[in-house]
Residue frames relative to the residue before (quaternion, step in Angstrom):
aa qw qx qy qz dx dy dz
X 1.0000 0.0000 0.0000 0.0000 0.00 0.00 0.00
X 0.5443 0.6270 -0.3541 0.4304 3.41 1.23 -0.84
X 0.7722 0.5271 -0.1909 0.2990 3.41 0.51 -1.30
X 0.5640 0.6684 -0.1737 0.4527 2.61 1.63 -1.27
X 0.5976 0.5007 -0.2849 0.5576 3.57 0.59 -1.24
X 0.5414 0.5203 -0.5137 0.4151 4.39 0.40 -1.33
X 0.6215 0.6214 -0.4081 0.2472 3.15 0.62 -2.35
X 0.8429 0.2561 -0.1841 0.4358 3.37 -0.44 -1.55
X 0.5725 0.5031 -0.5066 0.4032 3.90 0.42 -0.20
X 0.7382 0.4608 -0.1928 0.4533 3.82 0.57 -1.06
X 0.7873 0.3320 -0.1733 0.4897 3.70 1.59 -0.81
X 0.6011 0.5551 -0.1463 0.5559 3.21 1.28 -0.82
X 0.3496 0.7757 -0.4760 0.2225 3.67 0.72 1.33
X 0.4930 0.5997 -0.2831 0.5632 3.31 1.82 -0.47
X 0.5511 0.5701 -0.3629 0.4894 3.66 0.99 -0.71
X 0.7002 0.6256 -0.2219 0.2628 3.08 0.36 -1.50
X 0.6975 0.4587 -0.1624 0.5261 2.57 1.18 -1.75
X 0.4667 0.7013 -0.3606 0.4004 4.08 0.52 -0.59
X 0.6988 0.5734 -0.1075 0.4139 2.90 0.89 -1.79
X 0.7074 0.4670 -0.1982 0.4921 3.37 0.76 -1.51
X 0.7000 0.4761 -0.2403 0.4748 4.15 1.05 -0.89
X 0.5729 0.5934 -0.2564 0.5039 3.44 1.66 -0.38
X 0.7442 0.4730 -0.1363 0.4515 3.30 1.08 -0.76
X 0.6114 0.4619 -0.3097 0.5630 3.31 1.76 -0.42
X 0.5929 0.5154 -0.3777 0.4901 3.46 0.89 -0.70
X 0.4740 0.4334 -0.4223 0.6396 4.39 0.78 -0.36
X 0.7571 0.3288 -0.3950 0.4032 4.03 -0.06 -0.86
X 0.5425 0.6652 -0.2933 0.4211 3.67 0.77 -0.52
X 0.6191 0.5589 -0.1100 0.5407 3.21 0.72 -1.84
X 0.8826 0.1539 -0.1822 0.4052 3.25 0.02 -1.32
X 0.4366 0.5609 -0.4974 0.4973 3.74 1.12 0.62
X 0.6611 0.4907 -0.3872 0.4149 3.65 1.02 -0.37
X 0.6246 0.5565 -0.2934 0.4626 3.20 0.86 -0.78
X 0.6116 0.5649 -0.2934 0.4698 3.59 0.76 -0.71
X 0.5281 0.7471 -0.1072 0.3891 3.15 0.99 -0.96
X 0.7897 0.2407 -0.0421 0.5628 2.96 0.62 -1.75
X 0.6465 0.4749 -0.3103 0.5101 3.50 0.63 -0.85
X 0.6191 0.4711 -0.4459 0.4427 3.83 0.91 -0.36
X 0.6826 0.5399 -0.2538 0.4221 3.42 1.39 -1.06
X 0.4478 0.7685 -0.1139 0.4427 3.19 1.25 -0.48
X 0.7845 0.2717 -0.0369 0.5561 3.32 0.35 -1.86
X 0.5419 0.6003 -0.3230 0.4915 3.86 1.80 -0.68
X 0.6956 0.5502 -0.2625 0.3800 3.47 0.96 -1.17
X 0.5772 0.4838 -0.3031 0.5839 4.09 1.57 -1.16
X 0.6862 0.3501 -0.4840 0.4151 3.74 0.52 -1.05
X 0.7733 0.4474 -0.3361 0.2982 3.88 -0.36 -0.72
X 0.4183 0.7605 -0.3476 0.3548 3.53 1.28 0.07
X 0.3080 -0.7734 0.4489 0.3248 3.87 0.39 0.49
X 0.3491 -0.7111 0.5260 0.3097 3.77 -0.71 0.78
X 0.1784 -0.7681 0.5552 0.2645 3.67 -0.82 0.57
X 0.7780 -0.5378 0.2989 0.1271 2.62 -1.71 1.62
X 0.1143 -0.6804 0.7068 0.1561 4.32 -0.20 1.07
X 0.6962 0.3041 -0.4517 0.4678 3.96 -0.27 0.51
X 0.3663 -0.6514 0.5360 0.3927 3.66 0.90 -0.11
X 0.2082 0.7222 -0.6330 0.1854 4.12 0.04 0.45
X 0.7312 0.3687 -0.3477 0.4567 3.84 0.84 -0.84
X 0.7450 -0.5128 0.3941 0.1633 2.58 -1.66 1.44
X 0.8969 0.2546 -0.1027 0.3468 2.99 0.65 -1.22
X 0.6413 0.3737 -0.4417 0.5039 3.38 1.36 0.63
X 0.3466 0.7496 -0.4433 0.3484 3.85 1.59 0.19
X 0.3535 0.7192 -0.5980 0.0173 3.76 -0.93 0.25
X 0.4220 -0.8472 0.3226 -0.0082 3.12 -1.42 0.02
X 0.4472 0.8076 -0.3820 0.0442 3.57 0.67 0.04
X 0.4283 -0.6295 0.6207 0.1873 2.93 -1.62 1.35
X 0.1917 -0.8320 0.5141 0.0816 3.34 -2.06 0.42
X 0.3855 -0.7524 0.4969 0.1959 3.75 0.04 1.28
X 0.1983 -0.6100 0.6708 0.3724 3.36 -0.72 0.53
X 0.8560 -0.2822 0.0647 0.4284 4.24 -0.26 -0.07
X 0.9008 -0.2745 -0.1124 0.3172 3.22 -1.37 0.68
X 0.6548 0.6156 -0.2798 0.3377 3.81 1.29 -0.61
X 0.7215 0.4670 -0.1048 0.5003 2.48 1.51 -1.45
X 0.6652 0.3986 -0.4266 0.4654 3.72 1.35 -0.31
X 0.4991 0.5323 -0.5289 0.4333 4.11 1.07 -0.12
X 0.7243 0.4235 -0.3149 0.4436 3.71 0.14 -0.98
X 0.6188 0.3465 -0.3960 0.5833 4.22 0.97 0.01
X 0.3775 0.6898 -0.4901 0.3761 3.56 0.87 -0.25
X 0.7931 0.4814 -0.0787 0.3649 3.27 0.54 -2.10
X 0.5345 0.6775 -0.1968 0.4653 2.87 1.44 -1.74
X 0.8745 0.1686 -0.1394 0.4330 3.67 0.31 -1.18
X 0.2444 0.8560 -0.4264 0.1602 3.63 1.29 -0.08
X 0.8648 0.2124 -0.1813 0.4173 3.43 -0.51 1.10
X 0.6435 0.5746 -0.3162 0.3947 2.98 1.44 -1.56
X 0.5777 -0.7436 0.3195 0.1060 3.84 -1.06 1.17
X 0.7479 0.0379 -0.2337 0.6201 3.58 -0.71 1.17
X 0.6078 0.5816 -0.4057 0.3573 3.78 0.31 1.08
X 0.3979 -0.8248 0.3887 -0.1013 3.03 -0.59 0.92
X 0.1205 -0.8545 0.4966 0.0930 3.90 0.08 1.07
X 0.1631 0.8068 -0.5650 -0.0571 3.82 -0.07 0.13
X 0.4490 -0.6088 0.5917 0.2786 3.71 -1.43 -0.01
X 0.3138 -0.7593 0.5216 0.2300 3.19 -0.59 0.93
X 0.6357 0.1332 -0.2447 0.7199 4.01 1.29 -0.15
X 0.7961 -0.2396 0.4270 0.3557 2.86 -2.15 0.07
X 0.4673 -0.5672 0.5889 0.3363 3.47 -1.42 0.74
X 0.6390 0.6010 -0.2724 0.3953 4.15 0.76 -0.45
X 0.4401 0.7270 -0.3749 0.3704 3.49 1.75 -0.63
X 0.2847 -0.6489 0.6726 0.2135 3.70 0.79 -0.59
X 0.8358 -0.1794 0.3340 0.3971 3.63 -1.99 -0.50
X 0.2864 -0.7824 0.5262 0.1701 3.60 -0.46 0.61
X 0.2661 0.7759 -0.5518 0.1506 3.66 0.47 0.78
X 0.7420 0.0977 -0.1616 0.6432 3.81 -0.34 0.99
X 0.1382 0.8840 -0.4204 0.1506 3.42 0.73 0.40
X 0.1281 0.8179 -0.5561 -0.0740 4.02 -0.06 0.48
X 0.2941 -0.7648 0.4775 0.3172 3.37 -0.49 0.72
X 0.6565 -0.5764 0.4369 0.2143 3.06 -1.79 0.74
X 0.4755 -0.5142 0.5051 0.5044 3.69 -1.23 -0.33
X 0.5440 0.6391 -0.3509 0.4153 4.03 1.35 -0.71
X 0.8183 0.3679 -0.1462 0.4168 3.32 1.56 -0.96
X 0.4470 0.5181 -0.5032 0.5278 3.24 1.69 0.10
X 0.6366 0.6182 -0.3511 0.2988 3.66 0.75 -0.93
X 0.6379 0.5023 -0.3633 0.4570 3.67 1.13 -0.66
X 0.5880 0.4997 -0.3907 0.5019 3.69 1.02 -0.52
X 0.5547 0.6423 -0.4267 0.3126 3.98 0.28 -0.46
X 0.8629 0.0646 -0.2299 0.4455 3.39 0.74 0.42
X 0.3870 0.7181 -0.3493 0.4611 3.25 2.09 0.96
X 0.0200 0.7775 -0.6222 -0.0893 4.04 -0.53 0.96
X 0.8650 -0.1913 -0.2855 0.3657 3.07 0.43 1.39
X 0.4449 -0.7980 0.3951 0.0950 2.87 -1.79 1.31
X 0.2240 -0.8277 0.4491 0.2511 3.83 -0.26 0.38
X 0.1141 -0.8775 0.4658 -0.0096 3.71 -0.05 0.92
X 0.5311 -0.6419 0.4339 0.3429 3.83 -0.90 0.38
X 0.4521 -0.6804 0.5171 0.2554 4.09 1.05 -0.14
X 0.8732 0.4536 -0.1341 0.1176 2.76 -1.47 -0.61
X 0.5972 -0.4718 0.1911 0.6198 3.06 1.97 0.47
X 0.5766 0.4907 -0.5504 0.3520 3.74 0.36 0.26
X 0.7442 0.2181 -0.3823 0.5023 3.81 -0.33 -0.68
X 0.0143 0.7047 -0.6951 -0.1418 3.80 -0.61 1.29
X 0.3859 0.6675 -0.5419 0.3345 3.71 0.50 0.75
X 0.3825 0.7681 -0.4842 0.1709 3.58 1.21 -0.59
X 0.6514 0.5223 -0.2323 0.4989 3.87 0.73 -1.53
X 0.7124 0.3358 -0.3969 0.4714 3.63 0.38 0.01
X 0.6698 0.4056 -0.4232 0.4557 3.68 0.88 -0.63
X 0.6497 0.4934 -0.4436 0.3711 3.51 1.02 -0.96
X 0.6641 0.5075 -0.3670 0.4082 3.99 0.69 -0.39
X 0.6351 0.5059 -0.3242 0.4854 3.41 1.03 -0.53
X 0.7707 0.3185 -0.0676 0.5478 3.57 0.73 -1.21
X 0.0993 0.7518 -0.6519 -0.0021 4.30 0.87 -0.02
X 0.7667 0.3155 -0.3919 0.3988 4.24 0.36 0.22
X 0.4235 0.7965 -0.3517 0.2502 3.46 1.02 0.72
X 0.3187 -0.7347 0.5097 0.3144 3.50 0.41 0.63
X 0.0214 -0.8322 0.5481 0.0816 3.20 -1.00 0.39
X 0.0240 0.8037 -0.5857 -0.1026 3.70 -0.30 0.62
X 0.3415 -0.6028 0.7116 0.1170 3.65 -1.41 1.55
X 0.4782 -0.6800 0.5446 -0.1112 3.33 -1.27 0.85
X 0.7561 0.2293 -0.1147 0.6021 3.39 1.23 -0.72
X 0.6027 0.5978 -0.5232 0.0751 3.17 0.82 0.38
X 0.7252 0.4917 -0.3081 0.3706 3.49 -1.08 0.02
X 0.4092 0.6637 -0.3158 0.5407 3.03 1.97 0.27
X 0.0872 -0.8427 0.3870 0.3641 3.40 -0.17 1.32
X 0.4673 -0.7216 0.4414 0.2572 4.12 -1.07 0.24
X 0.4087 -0.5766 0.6874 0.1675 3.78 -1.48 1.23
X 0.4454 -0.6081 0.6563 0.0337 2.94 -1.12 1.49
X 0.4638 -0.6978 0.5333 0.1164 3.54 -1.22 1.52
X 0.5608 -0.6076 0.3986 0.3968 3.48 -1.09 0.56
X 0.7466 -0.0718 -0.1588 0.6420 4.01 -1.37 0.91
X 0.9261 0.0702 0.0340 0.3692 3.42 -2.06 -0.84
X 0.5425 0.6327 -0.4303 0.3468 3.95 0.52 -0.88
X 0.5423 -0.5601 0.5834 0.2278 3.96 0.13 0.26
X 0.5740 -0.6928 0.3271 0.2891 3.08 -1.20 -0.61
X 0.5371 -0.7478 0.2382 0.3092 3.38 -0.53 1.32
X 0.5521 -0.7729 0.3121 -0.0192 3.08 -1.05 1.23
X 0.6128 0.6208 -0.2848 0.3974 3.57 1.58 -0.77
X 0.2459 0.7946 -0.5395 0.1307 3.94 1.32 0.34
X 0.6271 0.5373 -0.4129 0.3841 3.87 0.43 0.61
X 0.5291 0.6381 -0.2642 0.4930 2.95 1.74 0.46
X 0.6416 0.3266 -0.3375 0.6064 3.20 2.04 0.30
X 0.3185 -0.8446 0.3114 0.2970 3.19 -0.24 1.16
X 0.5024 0.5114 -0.5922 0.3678 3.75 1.18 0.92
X 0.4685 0.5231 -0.4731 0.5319 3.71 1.20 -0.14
X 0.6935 0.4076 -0.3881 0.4498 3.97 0.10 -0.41
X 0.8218 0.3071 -0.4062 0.2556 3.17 0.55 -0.63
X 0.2754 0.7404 -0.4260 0.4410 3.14 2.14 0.34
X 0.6761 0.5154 -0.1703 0.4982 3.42 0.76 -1.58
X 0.6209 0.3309 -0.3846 0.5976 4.13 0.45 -0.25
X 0.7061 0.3510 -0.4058 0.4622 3.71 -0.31 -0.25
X 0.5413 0.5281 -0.4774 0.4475 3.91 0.59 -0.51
X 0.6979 0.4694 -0.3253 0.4321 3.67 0.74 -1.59
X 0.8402 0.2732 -0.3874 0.2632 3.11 0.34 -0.95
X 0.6273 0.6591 -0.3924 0.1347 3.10 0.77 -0.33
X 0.4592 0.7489 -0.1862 0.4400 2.98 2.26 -0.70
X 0.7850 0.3034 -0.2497 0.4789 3.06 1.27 -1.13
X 0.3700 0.6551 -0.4420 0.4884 3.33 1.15 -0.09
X 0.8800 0.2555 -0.2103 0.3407 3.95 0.76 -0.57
X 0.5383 0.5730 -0.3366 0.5183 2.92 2.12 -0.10
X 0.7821 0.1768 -0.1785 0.5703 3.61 1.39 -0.03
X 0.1700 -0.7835 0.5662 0.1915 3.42 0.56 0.77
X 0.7027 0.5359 -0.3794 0.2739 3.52 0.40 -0.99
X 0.6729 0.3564 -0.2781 0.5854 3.64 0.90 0.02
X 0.2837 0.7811 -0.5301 0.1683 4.08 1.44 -0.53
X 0.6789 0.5060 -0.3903 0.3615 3.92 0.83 -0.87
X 0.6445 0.5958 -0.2351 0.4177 3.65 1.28 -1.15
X 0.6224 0.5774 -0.3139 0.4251 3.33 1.57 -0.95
X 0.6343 0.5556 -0.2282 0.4868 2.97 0.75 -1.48
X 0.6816 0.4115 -0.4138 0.4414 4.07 -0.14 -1.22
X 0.6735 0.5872 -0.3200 0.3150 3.73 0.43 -1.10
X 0.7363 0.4642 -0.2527 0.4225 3.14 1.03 -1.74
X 0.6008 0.4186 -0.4747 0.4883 3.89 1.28 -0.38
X 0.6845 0.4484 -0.4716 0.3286 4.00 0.14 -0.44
X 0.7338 0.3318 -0.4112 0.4271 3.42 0.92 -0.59
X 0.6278 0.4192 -0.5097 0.4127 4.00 0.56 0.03
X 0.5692 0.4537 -0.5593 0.3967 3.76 1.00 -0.02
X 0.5753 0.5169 -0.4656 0.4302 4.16 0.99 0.13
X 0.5230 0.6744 -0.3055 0.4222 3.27 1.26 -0.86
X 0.6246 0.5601 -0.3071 0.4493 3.69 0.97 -1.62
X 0.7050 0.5365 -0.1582 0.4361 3.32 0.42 -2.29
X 0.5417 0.4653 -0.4800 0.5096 3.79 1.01 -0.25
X 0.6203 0.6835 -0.2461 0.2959 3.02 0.37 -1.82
X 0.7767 0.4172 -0.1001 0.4612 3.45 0.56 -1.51
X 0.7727 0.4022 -0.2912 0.3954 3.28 1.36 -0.82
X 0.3578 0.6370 -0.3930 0.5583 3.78 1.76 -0.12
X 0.7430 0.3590 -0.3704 0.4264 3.98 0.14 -1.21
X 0.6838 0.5222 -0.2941 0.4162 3.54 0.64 -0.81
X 0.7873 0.2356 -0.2847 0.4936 3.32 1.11 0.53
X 0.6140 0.5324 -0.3161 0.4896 3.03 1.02 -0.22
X 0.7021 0.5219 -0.3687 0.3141 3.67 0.79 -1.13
X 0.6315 0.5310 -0.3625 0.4334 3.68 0.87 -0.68
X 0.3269 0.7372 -0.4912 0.3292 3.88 0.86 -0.17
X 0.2887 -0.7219 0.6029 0.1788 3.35 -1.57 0.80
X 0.5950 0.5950 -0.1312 0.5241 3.05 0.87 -1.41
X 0.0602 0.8367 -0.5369 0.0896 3.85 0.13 0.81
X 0.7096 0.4521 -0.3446 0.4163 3.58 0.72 -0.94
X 0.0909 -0.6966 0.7115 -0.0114 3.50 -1.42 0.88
X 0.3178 -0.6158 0.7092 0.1295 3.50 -1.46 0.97
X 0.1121 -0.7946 0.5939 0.0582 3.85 -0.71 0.85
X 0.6377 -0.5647 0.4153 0.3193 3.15 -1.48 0.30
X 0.7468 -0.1102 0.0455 0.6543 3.69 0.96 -1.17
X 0.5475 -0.6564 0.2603 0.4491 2.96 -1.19 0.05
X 0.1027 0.7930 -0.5712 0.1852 3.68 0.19 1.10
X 0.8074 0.2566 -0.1818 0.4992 4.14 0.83 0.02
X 0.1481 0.7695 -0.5712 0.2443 3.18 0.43 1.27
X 0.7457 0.4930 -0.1116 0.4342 3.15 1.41 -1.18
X 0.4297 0.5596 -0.4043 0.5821 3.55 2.03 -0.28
X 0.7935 0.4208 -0.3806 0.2201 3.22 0.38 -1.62
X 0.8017 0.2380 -0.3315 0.4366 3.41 0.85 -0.75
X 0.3204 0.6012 -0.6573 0.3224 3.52 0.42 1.31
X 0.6885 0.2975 -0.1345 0.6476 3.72 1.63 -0.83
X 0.5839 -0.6200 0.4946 0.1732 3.18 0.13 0.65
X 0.6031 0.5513 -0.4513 0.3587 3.54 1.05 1.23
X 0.5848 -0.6552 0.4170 0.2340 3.30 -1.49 0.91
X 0.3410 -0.7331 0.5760 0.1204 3.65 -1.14 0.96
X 0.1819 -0.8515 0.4918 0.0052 3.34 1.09 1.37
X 0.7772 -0.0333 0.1255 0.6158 3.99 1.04 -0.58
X 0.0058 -0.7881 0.6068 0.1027 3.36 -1.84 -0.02
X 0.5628 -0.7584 0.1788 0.2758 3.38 -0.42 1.46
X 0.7244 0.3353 0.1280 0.5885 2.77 1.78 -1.75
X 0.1719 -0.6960 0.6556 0.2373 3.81 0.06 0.34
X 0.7403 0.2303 -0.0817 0.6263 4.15 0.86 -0.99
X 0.1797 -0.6329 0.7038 0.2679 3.47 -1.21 0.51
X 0.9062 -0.0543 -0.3566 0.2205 2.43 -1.88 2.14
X 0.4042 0.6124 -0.5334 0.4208 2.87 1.68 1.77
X 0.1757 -0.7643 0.5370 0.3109 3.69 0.52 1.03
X 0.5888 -0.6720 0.4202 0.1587 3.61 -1.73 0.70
X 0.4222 -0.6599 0.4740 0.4020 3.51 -0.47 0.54
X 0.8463 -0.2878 0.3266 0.3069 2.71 -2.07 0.91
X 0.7393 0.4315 -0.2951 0.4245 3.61 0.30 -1.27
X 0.7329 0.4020 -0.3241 0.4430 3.46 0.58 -1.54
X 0.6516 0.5379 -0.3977 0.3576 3.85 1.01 -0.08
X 0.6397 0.5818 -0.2362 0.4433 3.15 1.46 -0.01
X 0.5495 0.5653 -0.3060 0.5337 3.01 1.59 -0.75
X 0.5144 0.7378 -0.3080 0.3100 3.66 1.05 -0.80
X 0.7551 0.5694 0.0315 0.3235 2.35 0.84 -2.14
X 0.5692 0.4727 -0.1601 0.6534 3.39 1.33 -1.30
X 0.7588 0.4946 -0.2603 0.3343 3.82 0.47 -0.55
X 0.6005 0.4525 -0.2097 0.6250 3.11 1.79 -0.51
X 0.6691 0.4525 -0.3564 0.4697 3.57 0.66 -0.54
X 0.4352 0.7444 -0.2297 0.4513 3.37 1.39 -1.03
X 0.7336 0.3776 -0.0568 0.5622 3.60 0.48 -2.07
X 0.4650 -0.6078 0.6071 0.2139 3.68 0.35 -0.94
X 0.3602 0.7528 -0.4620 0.3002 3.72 1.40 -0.32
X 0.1809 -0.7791 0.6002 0.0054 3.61 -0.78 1.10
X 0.8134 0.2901 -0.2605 0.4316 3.51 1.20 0.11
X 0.2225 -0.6621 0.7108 0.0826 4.04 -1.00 0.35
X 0.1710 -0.7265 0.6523 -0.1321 3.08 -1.13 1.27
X 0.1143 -0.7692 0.6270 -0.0463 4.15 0.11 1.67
X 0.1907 -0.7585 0.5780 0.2328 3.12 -1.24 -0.28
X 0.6332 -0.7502 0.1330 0.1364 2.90 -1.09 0.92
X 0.5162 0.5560 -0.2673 0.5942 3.24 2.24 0.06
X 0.7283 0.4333 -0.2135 0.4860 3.54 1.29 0.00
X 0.4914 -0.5862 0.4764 0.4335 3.89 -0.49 0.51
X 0.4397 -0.6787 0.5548 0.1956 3.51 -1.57 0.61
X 0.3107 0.7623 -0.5523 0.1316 3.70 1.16 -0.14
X 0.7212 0.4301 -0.3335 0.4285 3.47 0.42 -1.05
X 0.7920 0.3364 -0.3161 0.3996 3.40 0.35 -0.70
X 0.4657 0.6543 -0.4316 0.4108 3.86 1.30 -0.12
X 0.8820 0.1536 -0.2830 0.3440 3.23 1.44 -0.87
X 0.3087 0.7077 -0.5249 0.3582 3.37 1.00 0.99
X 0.5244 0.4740 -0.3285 0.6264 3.61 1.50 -0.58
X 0.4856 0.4552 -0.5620 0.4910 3.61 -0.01 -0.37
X 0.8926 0.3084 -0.1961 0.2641 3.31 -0.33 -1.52
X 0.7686 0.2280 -0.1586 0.5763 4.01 0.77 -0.76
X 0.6593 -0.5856 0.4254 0.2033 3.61 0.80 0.85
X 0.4931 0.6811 -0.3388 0.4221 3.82 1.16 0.36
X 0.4086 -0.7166 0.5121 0.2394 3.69 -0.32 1.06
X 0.3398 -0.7022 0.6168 0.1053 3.19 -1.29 0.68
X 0.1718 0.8057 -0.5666 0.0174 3.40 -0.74 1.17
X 0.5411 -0.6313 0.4291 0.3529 3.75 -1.13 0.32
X 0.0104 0.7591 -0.6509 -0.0013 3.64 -0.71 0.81
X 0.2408 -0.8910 0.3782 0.0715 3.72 -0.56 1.26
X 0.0397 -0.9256 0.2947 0.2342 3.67 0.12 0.77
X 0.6015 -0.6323 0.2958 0.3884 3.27 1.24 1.51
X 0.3852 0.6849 -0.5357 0.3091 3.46 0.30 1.81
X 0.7814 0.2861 -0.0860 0.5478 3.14 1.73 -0.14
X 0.2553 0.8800 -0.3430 0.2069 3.39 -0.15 -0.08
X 0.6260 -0.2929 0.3755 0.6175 3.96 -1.35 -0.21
X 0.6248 -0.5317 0.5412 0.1841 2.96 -2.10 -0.56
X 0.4675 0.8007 -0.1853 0.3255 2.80 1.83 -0.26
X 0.4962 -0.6148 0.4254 0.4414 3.72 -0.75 0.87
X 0.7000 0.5657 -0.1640 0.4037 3.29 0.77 -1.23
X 0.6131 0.6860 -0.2841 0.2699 3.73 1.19 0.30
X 0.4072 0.5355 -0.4408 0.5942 3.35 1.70 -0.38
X 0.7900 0.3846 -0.3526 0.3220 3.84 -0.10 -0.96
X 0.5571 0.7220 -0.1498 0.3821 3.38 1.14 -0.56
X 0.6393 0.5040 -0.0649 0.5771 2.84 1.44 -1.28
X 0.7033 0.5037 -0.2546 0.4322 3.34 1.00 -0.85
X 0.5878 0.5490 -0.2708 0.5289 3.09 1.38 -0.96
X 0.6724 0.3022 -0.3023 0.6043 3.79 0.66 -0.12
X 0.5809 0.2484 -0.5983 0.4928 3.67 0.12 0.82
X 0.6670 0.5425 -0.4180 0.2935 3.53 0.71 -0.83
X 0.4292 0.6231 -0.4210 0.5003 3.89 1.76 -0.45
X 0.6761 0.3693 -0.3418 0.5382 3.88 0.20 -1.86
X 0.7358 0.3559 -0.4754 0.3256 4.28 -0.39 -0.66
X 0.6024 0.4170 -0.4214 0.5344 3.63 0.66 -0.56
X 0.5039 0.5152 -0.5701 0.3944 4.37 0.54 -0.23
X 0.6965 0.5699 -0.1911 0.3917 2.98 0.44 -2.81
X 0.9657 0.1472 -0.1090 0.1840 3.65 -0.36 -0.78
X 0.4979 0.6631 -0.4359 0.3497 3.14 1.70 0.38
């Protein structure tokens, strides 16, 4: 046994040596592996977990949806500044009043990443039942409610344009914000501060329109549709006529006569088109009773601009102080 053991110690140096290159290559190996799995198991811990209540900042967002232009200027304001949110239009800014309205595939598409939508109420978007069946987790905030409502002329329900007085709007801004102020508490302070600066523009309109408007003689006005019932009796003016019961349903022969005789009748020296609609009908009633034709706008279209509902007013309030002094 003795010998045996010499044998391979004294012969058995190539072994040896095998051995020793075998054993570094396992130490190698297993220093890589360590390695990676350390690099690895570093790479899952340092990874920020994202947030199942949505609390992080940085995976939190937001986007509101306007059903059309009034209702997306006044969330404009409403949300202005207020972080990771988003204002979009749920139609085109060009859509005008949404009466018979069918939404588009362009407009189902703007809602697809919107949890909630802020609409005017009150019988204008009659699309509501299709978004609400498609979308059943959409928040929805109505705008007119508690707003009380002027009843349209025979079968037509009630009329719908109540953001055209600007105490109904400023009824309408405080509804939004306050809604959104509770559908996101986390921003409720941003909602809130906005919704008072923009209804203190809203007032300072408000106050400047009566101060000119109230001292007027000349009160009756012959409109284009019915879209200012709710101006008129915010100013205390008569709808003496209306060109269009529908925008861009020209009137029959008769109901253009009746007009006609009714204005000539009254003495009414102004017409009041609008500017998203052709003037044919009302170009020729002026032809016939000698009444100027001017453009009164009922803020359905316009810039993008926060500042555009007030703006706008201020340029009808220029043409009524022209038309009726």
């Amino acid at each position: 046994m003795k010998c045996k053991c010499i044998a391979v110690a004294s012969s058995g140096r190539g072994s040896y040596m095998s051995v020793k290159k075998v054993k570094t290559l396992w130490v190698v190996v297993l220093s890589v592996l360590l390695v990676f799995l350390s690099g690895c198991g570093g790479k899952n811990d340092s990874k920020p977990a994202v947030s199942q209540t949505g609390d992080s900042k940085t995976e939190r967002s937001l986007t509101i949806a306007a059903s059309f232009y009034p209702m997306y200027i006044f969330t404009l304001n409403i949300a202005k500044d207020v972080p990771n949110v988003k204002v979009v239009s749920l139609t085109k800014p060009t859509t005008g009043c949404l009466h018979d309205y069918a939404l588009t595939p362009d407009d189902m598409k703007n809602l697809e990443g919107a949890q909630i939508l802020v609409i005017n109420g009150a019988g204008m978007e009659g699309f509501m039942d299709k978004v609400k069946g498609q979308m059943p987790d959409l928040k929805i905030i109505e705008s007119s409610q508690g707003i009380p409502l002027i009843q349209g002329d025979g079968d037509e329900g009630d009329n719908p344009h109540v953001w055209l007085s600007i105490s109904n709007a400023i009824t309408q801004v405080n509804t939004i914000g306050n809604q959104l102020a509770s559908l996101d508490p986390a921003n409720a302070s941003q909602y809130q501060e906005n919704t008072k600066v923009y209804v203190a523009k809203l007032e300072d309109l408000k106050t400047k329109m009566h101060k000119a408007l109230d001292g007027v003689q000349q009160r009756n006005i012959v409109t284009f549709h019915e879209a200012f019932p709710y101006f008129s009796k915010e100013f205390n003016l008569n709808i003496a006529g209306v060109i269009e019961r529908e925008p861009g349903s020209a009137p029959s022969a008769k109901e253009l006569s009746e007009t006609i005789e009714q204005i000539k009748s009254i003495g009414i020296k102004a017409l009041f088109a609008e500017p998203q609609y052709p003037s044919k009908a009302a170009d020729t009633i002026a032809k016939e009773t000698g009444a100027k034709v001017y453009t009164l706008d009922p803020v359905v279209t316009g810039p993008m601009d926060a500042d555009a509902y007030v703006n706008i007013m201020e340029s009808n309030l220029t043409t009524l102080q022209e038309a009726l002094k």
